[in-house]
BADODO-727181 format. One record per residue (C-alpha): x, y, z; residue in three letters. Coordinates in steps of 0.5 Angstrom, whole numbers. Example, Ala and Ser with C-alpha at 12.3 -4.5 7.8 and 13.67 -1.06 7.14 Angstrom:
25 / -9 / 16 / ALA
27 / -2 / 14 / SER
# end
This chain:
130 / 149 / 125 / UNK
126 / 145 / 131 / UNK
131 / 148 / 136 / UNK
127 / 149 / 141 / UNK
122 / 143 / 141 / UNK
128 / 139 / 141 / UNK
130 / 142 / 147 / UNK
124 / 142 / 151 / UNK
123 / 134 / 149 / UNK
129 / 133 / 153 / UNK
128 / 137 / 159 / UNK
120 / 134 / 159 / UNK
124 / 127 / 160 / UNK
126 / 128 / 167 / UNK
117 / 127 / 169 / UNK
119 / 125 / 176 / UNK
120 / 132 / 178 / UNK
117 / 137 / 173 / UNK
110 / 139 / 177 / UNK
104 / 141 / 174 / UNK
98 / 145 / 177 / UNK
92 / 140 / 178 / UNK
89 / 143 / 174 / UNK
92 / 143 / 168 / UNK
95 / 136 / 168 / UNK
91 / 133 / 163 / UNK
92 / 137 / 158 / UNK
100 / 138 / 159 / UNK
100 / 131 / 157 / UNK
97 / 132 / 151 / UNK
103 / 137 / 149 / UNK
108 / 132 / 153 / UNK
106 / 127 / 148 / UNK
107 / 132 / 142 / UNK
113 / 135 / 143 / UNK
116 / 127 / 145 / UNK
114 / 127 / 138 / UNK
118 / 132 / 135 / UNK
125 / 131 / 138 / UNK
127 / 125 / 133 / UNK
129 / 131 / 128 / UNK
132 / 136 / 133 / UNK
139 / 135 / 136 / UNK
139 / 141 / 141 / UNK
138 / 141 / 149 / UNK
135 / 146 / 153 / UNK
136 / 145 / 161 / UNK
129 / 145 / 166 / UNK
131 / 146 / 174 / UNK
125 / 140 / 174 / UNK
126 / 142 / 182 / UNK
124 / 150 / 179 / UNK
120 / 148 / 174 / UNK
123 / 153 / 169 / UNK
124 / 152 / 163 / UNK
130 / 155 / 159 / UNK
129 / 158 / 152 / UNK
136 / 159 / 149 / UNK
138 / 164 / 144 / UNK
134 / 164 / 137 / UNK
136 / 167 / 131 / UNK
132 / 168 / 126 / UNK
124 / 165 / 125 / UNK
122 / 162 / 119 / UNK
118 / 158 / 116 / UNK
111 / 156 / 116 / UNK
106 / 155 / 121 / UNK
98 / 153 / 122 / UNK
95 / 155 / 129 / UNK
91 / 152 / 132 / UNK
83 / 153 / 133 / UNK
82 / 161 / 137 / UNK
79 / 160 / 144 / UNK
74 / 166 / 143 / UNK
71 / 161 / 137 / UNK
72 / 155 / 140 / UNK
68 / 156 / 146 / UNK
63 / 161 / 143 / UNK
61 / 156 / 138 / UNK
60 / 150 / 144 / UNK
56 / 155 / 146 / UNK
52 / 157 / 140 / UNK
52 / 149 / 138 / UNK
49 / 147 / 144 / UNK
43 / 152 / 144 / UNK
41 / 151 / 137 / UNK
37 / 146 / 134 / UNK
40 / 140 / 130 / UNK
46 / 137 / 130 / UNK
53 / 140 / 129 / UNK
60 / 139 / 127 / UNK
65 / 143 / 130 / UNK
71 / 142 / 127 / UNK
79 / 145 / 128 / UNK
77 / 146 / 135 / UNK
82 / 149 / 139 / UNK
85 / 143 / 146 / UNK
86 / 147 / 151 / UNK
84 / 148 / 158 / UNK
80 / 153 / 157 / UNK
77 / 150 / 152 / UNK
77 / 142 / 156 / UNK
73 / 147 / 162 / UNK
66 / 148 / 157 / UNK
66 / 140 / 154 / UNK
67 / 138 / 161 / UNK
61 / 144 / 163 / UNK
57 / 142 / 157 / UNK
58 / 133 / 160 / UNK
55 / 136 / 167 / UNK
49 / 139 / 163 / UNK
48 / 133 / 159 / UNK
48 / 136 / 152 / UNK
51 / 131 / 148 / UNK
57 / 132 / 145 / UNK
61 / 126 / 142 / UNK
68 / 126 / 141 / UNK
72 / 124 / 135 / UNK
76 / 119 / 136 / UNK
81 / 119 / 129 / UNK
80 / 127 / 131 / UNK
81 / 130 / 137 / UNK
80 / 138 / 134 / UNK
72 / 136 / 132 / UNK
66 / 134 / 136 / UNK
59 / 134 / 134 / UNK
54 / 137 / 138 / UNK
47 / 136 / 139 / UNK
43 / 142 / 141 / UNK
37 / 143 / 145 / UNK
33 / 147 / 141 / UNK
32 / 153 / 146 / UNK
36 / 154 / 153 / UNK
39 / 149 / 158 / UNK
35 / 146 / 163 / UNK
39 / 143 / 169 / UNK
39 / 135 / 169 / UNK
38 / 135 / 177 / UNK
32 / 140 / 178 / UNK
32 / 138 / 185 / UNK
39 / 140 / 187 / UNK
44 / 145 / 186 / UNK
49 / 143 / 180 / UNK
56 / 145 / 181 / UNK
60 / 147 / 174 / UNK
67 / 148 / 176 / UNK
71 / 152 / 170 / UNK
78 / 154 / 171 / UNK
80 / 161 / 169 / UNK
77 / 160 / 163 / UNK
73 / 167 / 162 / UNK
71 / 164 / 156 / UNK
67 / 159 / 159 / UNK
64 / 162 / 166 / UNK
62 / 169 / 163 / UNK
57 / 166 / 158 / UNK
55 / 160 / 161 / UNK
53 / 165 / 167 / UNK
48 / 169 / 162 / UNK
46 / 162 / 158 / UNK
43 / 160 / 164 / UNK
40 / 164 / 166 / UNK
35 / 162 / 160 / UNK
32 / 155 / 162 / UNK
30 / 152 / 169 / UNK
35 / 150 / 175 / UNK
40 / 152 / 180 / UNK
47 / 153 / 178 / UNK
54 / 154 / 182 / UNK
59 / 156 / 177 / UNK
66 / 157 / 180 / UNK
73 / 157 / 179 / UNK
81 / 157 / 181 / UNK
82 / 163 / 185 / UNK
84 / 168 / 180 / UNK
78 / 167 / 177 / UNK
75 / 170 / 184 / UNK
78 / 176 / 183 / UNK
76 / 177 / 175 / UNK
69 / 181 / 176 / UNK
63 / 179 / 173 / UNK
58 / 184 / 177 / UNK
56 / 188 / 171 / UNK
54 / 182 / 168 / UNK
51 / 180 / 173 / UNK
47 / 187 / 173 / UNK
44 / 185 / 166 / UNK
42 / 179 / 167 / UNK
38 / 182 / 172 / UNK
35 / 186 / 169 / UNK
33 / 183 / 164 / UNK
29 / 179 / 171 / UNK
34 / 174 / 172 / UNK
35 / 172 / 179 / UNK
43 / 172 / 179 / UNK
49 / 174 / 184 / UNK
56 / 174 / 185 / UNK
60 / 175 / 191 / UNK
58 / 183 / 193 / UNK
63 / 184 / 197 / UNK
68 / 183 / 190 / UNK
63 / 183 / 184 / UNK
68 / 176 / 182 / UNK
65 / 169 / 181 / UNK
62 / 164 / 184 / UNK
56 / 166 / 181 / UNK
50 / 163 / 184 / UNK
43 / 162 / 179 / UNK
36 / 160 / 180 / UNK
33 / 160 / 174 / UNK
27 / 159 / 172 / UNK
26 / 162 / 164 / UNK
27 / 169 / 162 / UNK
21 / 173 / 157 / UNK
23 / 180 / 153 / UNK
26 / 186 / 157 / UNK
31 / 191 / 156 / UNK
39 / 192 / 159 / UNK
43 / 197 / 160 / UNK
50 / 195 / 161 / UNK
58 / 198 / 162 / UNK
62 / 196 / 156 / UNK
67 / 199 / 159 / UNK
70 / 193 / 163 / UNK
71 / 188 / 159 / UNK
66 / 186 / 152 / UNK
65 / 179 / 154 / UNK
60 / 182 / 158 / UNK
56 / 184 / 152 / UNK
57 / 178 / 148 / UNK
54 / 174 / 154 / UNK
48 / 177 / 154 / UNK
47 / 176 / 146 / UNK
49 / 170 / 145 / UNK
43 / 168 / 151 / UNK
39 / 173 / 148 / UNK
35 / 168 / 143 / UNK
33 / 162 / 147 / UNK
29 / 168 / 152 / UNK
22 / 168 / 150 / UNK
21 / 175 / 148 / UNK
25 / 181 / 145 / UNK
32 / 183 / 148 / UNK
34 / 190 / 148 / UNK
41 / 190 / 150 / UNK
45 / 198 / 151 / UNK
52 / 200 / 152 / UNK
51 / 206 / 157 / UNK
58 / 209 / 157 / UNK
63 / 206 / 152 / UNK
65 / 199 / 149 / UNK
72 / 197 / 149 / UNK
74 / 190 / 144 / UNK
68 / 191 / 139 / UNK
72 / 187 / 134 / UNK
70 / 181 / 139 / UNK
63 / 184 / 140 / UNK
62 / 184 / 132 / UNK
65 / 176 / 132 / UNK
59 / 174 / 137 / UNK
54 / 177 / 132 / UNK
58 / 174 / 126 / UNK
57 / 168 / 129 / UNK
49 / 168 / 132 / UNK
49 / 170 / 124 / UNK
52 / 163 / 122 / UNK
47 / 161 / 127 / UNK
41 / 162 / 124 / UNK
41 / 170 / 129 / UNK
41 / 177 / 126 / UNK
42 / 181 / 131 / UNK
40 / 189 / 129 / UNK
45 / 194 / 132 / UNK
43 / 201 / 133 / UNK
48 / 207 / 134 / UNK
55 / 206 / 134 / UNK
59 / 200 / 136 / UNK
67 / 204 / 135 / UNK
67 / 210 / 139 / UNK
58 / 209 / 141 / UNK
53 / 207 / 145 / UNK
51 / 202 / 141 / UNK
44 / 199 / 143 / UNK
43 / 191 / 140 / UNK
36 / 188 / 139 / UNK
35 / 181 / 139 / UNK
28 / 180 / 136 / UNK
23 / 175 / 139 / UNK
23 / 171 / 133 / UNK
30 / 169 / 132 / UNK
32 / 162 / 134 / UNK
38 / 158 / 133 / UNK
39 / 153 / 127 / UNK
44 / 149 / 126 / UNK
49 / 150 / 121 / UNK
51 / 143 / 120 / UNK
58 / 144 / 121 / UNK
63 / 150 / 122 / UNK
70 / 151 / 121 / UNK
74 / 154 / 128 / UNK
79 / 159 / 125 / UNK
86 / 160 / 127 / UNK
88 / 163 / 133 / UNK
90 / 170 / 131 / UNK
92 / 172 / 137 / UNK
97 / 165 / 138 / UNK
99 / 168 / 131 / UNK
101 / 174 / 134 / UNK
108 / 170 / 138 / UNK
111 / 167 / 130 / UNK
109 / 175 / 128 / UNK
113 / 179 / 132 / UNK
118 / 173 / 132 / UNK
119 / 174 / 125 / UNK
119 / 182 / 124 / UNK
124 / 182 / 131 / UNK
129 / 177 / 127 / UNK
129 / 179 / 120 / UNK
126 / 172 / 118 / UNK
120 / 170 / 114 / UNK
115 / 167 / 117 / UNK
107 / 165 / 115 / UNK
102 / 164 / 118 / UNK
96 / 159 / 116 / UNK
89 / 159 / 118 / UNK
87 / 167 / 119 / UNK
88 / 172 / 114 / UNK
85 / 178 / 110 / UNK
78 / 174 / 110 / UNK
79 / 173 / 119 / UNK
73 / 175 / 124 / UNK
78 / 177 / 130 / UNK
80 / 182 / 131 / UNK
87 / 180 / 133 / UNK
89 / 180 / 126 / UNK
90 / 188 / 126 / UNK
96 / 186 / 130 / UNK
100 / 185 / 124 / UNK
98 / 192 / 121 / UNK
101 / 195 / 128 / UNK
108 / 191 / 126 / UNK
109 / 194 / 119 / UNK
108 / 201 / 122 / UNK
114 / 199 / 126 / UNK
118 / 197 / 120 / UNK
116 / 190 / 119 / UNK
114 / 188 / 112 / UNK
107 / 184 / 111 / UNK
103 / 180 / 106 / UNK
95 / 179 / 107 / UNK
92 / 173 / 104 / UNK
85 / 171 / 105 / UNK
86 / 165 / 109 / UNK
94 / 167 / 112 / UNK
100 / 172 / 114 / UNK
107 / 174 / 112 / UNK
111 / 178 / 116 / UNK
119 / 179 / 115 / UNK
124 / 186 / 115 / UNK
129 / 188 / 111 / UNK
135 / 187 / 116 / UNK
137 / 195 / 114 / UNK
130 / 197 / 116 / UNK
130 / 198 / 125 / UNK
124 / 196 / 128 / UNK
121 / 203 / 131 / UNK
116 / 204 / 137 / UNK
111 / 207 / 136 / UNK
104 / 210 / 140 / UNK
98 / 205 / 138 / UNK
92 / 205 / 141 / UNK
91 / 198 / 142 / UNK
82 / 198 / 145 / UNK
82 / 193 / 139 / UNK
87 / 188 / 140 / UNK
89 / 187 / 148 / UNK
91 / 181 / 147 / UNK
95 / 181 / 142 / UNK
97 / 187 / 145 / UNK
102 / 184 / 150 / UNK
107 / 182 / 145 / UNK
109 / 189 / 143 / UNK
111 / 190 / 150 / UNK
117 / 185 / 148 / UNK
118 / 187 / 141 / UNK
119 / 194 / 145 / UNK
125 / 191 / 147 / UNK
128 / 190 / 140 / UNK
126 / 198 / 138 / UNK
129 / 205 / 137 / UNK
125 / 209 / 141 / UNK
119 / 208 / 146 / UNK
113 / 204 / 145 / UNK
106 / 207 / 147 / UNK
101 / 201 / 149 / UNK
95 / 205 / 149 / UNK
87 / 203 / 151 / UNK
89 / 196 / 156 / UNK
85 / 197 / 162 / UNK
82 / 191 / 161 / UNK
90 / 188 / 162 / UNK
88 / 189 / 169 / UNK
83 / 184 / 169 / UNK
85 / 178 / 165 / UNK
88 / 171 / 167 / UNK
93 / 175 / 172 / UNK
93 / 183 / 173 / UNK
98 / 183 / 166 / UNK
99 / 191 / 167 / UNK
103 / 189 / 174 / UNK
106 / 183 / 170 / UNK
109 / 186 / 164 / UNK
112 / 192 / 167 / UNK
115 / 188 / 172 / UNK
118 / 183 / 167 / UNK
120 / 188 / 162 / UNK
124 / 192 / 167 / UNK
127 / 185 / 169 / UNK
131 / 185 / 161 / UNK
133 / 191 / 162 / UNK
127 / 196 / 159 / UNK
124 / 203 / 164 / UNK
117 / 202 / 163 / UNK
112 / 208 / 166 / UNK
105 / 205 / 169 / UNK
99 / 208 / 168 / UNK
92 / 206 / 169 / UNK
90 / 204 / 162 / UNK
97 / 205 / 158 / UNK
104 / 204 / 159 / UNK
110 / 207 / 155 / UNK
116 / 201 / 154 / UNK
123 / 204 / 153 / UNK
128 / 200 / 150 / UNK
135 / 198 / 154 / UNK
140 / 202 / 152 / UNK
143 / 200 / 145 / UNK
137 / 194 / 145 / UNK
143 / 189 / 149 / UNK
137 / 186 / 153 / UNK
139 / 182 / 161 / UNK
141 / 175 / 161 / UNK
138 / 169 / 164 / UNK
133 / 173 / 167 / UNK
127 / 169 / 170 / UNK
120 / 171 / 167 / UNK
114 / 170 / 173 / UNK
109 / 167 / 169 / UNK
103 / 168 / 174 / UNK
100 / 162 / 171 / UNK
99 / 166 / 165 / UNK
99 / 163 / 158 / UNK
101 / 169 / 155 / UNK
106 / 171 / 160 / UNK
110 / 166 / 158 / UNK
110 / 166 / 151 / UNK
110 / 173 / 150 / UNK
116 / 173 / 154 / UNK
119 / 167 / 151 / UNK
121 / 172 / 145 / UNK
126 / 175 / 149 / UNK
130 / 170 / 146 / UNK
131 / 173 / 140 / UNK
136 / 178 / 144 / UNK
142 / 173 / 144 / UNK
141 / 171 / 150 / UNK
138 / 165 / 155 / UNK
131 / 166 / 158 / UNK
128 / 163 / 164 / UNK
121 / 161 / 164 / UNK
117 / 160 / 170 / UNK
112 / 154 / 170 / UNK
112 / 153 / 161 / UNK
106 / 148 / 163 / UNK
101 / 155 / 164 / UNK
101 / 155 / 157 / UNK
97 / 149 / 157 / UNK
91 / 154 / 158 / UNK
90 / 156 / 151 / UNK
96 / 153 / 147 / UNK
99 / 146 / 150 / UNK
104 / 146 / 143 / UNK
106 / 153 / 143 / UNK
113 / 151 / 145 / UNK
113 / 145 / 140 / UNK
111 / 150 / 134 / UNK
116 / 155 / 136 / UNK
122 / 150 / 136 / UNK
119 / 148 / 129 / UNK
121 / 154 / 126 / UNK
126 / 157 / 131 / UNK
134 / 156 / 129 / UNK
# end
């Protein structure tokens, strides 16, 4: 146990030569710091070309144990969002560090909408509302919001916005310059805000001259990406009228869209759904009178989609793991992941607040054919699991794939090939064939493309026995600075 953790601790020494993206340092330190914490109890060594950048992630037996996930980012920067426009005070607690996460409290500082960190307590935070929309604090100039490549922080800003008064530039790393944020961009105006992108691309930056926004209607594309929708609703309640919000073709991730509606609910927000959400064109209707009210405090649950890596790990090896902080009683999505897994052959066991996973050593893991609309993210670590696999694995329904942190179908087939997989692209699915015999290729290097899921999907691979090459371990820092920690805790 705690392998891994050892081995990064020991590599993480040599500091004077691993570089990190400017971005990303502050909270690569954070994840620095504990992992230094973890290596008084570990005596394995991993090697990092400090030079390269890469880590190497050496063969893992067998996953056991428990582990409590961090915060889920989805939550996390929705109920910043939803604090900050609410009235009254809120506690957000379980809060997920990471850059993503890092992006909207540095928004929220440059707003002037006060939030007071928790000095005993990193995960918590108290925000105090606005009662309504966010105003600029320098109304006679242009206010910059610089937000990463967190899609979490840029496309629902660009909507909230929209609601009060003031004029705004939110931009971000040159990733985010390529994530589409037109159709958006096309219901704000139509609910009369004026808004605009780069028209040439549809992408970021986003430029706003706000001045409120009354009732009105939109009819958007679900097609693209849900967060589009779960924009528009969570701004919807500070406009000074009825919203009506419709999908016009079909909406992909509705889990996501049911988890933007359950919290505007926790909120004080009922929001009323017309038609059907999976499979419709569901219209959504914000009444003139919903406003936000402050729960007081609020609880993020564990990240399911982090939960996906521990998971898989277990169901690949044969070992037993839990995992604590989602559960049968979840609001994401992303816990249907552990559904798809006993289809392969995995044995899991619900229980309100976590999961377990193991598999019977004389039971092989089969690939399978699954639509995976509901579950993109988490979707990505079954194209390492296809690996281990009898048969191929049929990814289905992961158009969005293309239009995340990096272009992540491209990514995917050009690594799993790398181990040793044929892999047939399509424009929304992808079949894996396992390596002959299931002996995956050894000391491959894995291109992360300043991709957090990249490289902990990938680091997975290491379950075949063999040494795994990282490229930049630091991208993690995005969304799960501990994940390498975490796994070394219950890798052996």
């Amino acid at each position: 146990m705690k392998t891994l953790a050892a081995a990064l601790i020991t590599v993480l020494s040599m500091a004077d030569g691993f570089t990190i993206p400017s971005h990303r340092q502050p909270s690569f330190s954070s994840a620095n710091t504990a992992l230094r914490s973890a290596t008084e109890s570990t005596g394995m060594t991993f090697a990092l070309d400090s030079d390269k950048n890469q880590l190497t992630v050496t063969p893992i037996k067998s996953i056991d144990g428990t582990v409590t996930l961090p915060g889920s980012k989805s939550l996390s920067n929705r109920i910043l969002l939803l604090a900050a426009l609410s009235e009254g005070t809120t506690r957000v607690e379980n809060l997920l560090e990471s850059d993503d996460i890092r992006y909207m409290l540095d928004a929220l500082d440059t707003l002037k909408v006060p939030v007071e960190r928790d000095a005993e307590d990193k995960t918590a935070v108290t925000v105090t509302g606005q009662a309504g929309p966010i105003d600029s604090p320098t109304p006679d100039e242009s206010l910059e919001l610089f937000l990463g490549n967190a899609g979490t922080a840029m496309r629902p800003l660009a909507a909230a916005l929209c609601m009060g008064k003031g004029k705004f530039v939110l931009d971000g790393v040159p990733r985010m310059r390529e994530r589409p944020i037109a159709d958006l961009i096309d219901g704000m105006q139509q609910l009369g805000a004026k808004v605009s992108c780069v028209e040439e691309t549809g992408c970021p930056p986003v430029t706003i001259d706000a001045n409120g926004l009354g009732s009105g209607s939109a009819s958007i594309s679900g097609k693209m990406s849900s967060q589009f929708l779960s924009s528009m609703l969570m701004a919807s309640p500070v406009a000074d009228g009825e919203v009506t919000v419709s999908i016009k073709d079909e909406l992909i991730s509705a889990p996501y869209v049911s988890l933007t509606t359950g919290l505007m609910k926790k909120f004080g927000v009922n929001v009323e759904v017309e038609g059907e959400m999976n499979g419709g064109t569901p219209s959504f209707v914000i009444g003139a009178d919903e406003k936000y009210t402050s729960p007081k405090s609020i609880l993020v649950e564990g990240d399911a989609s982090s939960a996906s890596y521990f998971l898989a790990g277990a169901a690949i090896t044969g070992g037993t793991i839990t995992v604590r902080g989602c559960g049968s009683e979840s609001v994401q999505g992303d816990v249907a992941f552990a559904d798809v897994l006993e289809q392969m052959g995995a044995t899991v066991t619900w229980a309100p607040e976590s999961i377990t996973v193991t598999r019977d050593p004389d039971v092989k893991l089969k690939g399978v054919d699954v639509d995976c609309g509901k579950i993109p993210d988490a979707a990505m670590t079954l194209a390492v699991a296809a690996l281990f696999c009898e048969g191929p694995m049929t990814i289905r329904n992961v158009y969005s794939w293309r239009l995340k942190e990096t272009e992540r179908m491209k990514a995917i087939v050009a690594e799993c090939t790398k181990l040793g997989a044929t892999v047939e692209e399509f424009e929304d699915y992808c079949i894996i064939h396992p390596p002959k015999d299931n002996v995956v290729n050894e000391d491959v290097v894995i291109e992360t493309y300043d991709d957090h899921r990249m490289a902990m999907t990938f680091s997975l691979a290491a379950c075949a026995g063999v040494n795994v090459v990282i490229d930049d371990p630091g991208c993690t820092a995005k969304t799960f600075p501990t994940y390498f920690e975490m796994l070394g805790s219950v890798a052996s």
